[in-house]
C-alpha positions as CSV (number, residue, x, y, z in Angstrom):
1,X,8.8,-19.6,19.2
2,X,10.0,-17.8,16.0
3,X,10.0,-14.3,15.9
4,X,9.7,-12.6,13.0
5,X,12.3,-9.2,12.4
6,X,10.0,-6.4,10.5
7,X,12.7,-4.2,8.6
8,X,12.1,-0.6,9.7
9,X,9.5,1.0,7.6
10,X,11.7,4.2,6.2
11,X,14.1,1.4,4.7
12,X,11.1,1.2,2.1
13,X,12.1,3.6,-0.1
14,X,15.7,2.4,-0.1
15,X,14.8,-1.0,-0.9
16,X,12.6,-0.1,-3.9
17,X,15.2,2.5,-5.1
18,X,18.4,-0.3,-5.0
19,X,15.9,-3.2,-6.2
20,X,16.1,-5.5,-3.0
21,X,12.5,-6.3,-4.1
22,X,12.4,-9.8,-1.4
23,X,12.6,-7.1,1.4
24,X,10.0,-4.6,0.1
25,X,7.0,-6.9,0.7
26,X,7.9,-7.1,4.5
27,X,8.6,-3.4,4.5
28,X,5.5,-2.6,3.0
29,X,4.4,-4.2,6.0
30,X,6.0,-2.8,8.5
31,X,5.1,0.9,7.3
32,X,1.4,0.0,6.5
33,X,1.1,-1.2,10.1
34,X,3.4,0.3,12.5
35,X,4.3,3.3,10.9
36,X,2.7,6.1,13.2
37,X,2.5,8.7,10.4
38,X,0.1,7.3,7.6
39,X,1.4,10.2,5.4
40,X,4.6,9.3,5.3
41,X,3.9,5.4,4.2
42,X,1.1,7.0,2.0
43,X,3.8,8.7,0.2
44,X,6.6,6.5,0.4
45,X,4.3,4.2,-1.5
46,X,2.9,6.8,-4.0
47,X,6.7,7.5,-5.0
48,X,7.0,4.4,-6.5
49,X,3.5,4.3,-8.0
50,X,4.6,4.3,-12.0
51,X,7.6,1.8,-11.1
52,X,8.3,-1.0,-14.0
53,X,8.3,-3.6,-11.5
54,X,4.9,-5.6,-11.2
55,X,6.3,-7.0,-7.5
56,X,6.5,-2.7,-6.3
57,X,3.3,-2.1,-8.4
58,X,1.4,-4.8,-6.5
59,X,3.1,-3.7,-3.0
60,X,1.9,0.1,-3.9
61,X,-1.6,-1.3,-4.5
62,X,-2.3,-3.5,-1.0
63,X,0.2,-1.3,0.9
64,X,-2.5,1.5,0.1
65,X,-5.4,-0.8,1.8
66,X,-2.8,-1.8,4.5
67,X,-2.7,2.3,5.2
68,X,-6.7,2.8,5.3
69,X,-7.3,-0.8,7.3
70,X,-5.0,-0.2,10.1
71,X,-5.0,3.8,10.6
72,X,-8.4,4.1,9.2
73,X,-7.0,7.4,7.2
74,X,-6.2,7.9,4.0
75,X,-5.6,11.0,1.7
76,X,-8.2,10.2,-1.2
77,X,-7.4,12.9,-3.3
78,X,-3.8,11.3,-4.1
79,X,-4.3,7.8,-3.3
80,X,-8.1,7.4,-5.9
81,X,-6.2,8.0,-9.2
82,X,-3.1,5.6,-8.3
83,X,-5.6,2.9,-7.2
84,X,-7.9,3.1,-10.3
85,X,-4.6,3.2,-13.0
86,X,-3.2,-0.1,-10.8
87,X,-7.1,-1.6,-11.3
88,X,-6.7,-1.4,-14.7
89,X,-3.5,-3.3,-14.8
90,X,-2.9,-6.1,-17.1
91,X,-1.2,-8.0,-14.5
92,X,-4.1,-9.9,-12.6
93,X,-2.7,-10.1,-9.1
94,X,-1.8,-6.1,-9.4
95,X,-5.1,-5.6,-10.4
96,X,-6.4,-7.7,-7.3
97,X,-4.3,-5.6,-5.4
98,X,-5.8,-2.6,-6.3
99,X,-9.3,-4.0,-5.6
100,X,-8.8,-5.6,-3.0
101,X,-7.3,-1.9,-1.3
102,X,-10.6,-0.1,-3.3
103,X,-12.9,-2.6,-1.5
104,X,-11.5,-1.7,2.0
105,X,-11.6,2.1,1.6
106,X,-14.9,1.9,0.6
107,X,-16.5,-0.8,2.6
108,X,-14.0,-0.1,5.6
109,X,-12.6,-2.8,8.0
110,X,-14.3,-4.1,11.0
111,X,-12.4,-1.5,13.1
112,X,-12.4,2.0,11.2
113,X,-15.7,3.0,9.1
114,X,-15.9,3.0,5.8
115,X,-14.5,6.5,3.6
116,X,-17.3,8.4,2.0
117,X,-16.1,8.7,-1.9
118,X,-17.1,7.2,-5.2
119,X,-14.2,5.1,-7.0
């Protein structure tokens, strides 16, 4: 059996910040999912919201969805304008991203219900 080593989900921000972009998907990841304050991963990923990079662009934009899906929260106010400027990225699988993550907060998973708010 292979087990797979999550990196701790407050290294995010330090991966984004020193460009070690192969470890920010998994840490995305890890925050999105195991992170017990969805604030915290909320706003480690809004930080890096405008960053040049379409790799941290694309993890802002499904790490959002990740956040919604698995804690069934989500702070609308902040995350609606990030998630419509990544939607209308030139980059097609950041746009995805951002869809994708839209689509969940609005249709909700099979676990949490759906979030009452126009995108």
């Amino acid at each position: 059996m292979v087990r797979i080593h999550w990196p701790r989900p407050y290294i995010l921000p330090v991966f984004i910040e020193l460009r070690r972009l192969p470890q920010v998907v998994p840490a995305r990841m890890s925050a999105a999912y195991w992170e017990e304050d969805w604030k915290w991963a909320q706003e480690q990923l809004l930080r890096f919201s405008c960053h040049e990079d379409p790799q941290v662009q694309w993890t802002v934009a499904s790490g959002l969805g990740l956040i919604a899906a698995f804690h069934g929260q989500i702070d609308l106010d902040l995350v609606e304008p990030i998630l419509l400027k990544l939607k209308a990225s030139a980059i097609p699988s950041v746009a995805e991203a951002a869809s994708n993550s839209i689509d969940e907060i609005l249709c909700g998973s099979s676990y949490f219900p759906a979030q009452n708010r126009r995108f």
